[in-house]
N, C-alpha and C positions, 0 to 999 in steps of 0.2 A: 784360376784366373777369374773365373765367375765373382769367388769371394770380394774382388774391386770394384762393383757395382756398389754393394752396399756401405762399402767403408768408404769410398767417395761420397758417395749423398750423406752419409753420418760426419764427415769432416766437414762437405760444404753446408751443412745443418749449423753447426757450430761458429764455421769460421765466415762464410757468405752464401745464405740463402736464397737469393735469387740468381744465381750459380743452377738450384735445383728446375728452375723453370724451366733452363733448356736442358740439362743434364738428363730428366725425368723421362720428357719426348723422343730424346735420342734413342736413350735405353731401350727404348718400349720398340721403337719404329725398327731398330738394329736388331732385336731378338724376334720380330716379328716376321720382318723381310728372312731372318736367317732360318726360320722356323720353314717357313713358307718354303722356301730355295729347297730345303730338306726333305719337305713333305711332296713335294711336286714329283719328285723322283720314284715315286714308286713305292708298296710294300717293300720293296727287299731294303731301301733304304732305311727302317725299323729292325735292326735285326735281332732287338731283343721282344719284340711283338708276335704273339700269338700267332701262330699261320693259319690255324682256320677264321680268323678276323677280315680275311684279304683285305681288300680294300678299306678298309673301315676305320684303322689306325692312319691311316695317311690325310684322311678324309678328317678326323678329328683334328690331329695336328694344322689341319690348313686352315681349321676353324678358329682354333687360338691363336695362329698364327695374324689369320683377320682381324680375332678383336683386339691385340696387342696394339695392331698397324692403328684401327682406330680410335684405341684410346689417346696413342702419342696422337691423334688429329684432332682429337679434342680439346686436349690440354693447351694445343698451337692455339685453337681458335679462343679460348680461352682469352690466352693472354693478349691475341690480338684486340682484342675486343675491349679488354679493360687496356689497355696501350691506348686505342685511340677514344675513349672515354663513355665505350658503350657498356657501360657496365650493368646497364640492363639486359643486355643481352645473353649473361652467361648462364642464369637458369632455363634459357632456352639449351643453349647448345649442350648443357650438360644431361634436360630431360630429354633431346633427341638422341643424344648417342648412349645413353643408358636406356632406351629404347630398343637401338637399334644391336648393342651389346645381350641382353634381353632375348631378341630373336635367334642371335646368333647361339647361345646356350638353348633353345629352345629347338635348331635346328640337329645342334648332336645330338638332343634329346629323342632326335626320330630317328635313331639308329637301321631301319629297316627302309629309308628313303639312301639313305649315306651306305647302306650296303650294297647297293647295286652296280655289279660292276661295268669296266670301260667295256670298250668295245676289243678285239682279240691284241695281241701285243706285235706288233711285224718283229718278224722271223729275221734275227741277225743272223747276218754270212754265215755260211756251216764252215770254217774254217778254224781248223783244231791243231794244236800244237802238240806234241807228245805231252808235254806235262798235260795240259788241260784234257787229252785222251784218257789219262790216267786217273786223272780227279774223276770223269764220268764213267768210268771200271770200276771205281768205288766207290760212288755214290749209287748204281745199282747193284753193286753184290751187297752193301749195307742193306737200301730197299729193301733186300729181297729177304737178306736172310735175319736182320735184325727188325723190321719192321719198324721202326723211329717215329712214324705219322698215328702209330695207335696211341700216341700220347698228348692228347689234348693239351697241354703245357709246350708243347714243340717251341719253337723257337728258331728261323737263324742261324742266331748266334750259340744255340744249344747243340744244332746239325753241325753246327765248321766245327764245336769241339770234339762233337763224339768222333766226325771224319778227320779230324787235324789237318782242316784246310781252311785258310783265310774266307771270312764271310763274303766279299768280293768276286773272290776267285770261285767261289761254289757259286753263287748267285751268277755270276758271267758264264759260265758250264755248263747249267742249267740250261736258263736263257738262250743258249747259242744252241743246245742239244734240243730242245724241245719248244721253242718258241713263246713259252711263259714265265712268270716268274716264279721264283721257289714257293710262294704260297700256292698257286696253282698248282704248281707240280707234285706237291706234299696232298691237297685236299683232293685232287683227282684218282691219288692215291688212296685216300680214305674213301672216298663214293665206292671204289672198286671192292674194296674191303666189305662196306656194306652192301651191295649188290650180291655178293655172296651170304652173307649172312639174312638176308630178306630170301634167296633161295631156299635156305634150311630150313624156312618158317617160322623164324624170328621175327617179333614185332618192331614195328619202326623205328619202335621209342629205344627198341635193346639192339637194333644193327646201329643206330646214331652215337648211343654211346660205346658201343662196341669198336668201334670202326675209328676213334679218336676226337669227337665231335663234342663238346658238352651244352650245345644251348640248339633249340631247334631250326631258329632261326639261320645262324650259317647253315648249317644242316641242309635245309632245305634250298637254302639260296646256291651249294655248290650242287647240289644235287639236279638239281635244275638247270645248271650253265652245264653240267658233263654230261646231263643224259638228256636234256631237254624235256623233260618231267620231273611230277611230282613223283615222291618216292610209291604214294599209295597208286599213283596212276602206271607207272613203270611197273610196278608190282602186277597192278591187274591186265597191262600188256602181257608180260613175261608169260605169265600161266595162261593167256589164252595161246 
């Protein structure tokens, strides 16, 4: 379906181009809003996104999602502009919102401002069905005995396959079992992992990547929401 995007603007290229003036802004503003709508929902709504990312895949998508919305508003202001014969005016609107496009790539750039997460998730109804009982009997005898979050690549969508449960239906089970969502539930699992391996006298650097973690960054940023410490400070807690 995607593919009608471009074969429309390549038709109306051909057969009537100023078809493209409005066709261009719709596009932009309709994958922008849909993007947005998507990303508002949460990490689990990425289910092919990294789970030790948490937040930070949702946070990007809201960004592109942004500058899509204003590009179609620049292109609007655009043609308003040359419409009512201000056509001086279009190297401004173009130098402001490639400005302000600019910032907005400059903002994902600060991935350690975009990582910090919400505040806690309120705790849906504990009210469980048989089947979704069942979903969460096997998502901790997996937990436990397959260990699934030591793998930095995780996923989601890679969890509902190894369990053979709909990515929904695990992410709702979760949710409902433990008041977070499957990124949390997965990285809390990995802190734990590494608090045990910083026990045995492992270095930070070898419990992080031990523990399913590959960048220090998240690393450190779940380490900090599950214990309320740095790892080197928790550590120098622990052994006093």
């Amino acid at each position: 379906m995607h593919l009608l995007v471009p074969v429309t603007a390549a038709a109306a290229l051909l057969t009537g181009p100023d078809f493209l003036d409005v066709f261009i802004p719709f596009t932009f503003t309709g994958y922008g809003c849909a993007i947005l709508l998507q990303s508002s929902k949460g990490p689990d709504a990425q289910p092919r996104a990294f789970l030790q990312d948490g937040q930070l895949p949702s946070r990007i998508w809201q960004v592109i999602g942004a500058a899509l919305c204003a590009s179609a508003l620049s292109d609007l202001f655009i043609i308003a502009a040359l419409s009512t014969g201000h056509e001086a005016l279009r190297p401004w609107i173009i130098s402001i919102f490639s400005v302000g496009n600019l910032m907005l790539i400059g903002l994902v750039s600060l991935s350690n401002h975009l990582q910090s997460d919400d505040a806690p998730e309120e705790v849906a109804p504990r009210t469980f069905s048989d089947a979704e009982r069942q979903v969460w009997d096997r998502v901790q005898n997996y937990m436990l005995h397959h260990r699934p979050y030591l793998d930095p690549d995780l996923t989601l969508a890679r969890l509902s396959r190894k369990l053979a449960v709909p990515a929904k239906t695990l992410s709702t089970v979760i949710n409902k079992e433990t008041g977070e969502n499957v990124s949390r539930y997965v990285n809390k699992a990995r802190i734990a992992a590494a608090q045990a391996a910083l026990k045995q006298g492992e270095s930070v650097t070898t419990a992080m990547l031990t523990s399913g973690f590959n960048t220090k960054s998240n690393f450190n940023r779940e380490f900090l929401r599950v214990t309320g410490n740095s790892p080197s400070e928790w550590l120098i807690a622990t052994v006093r």
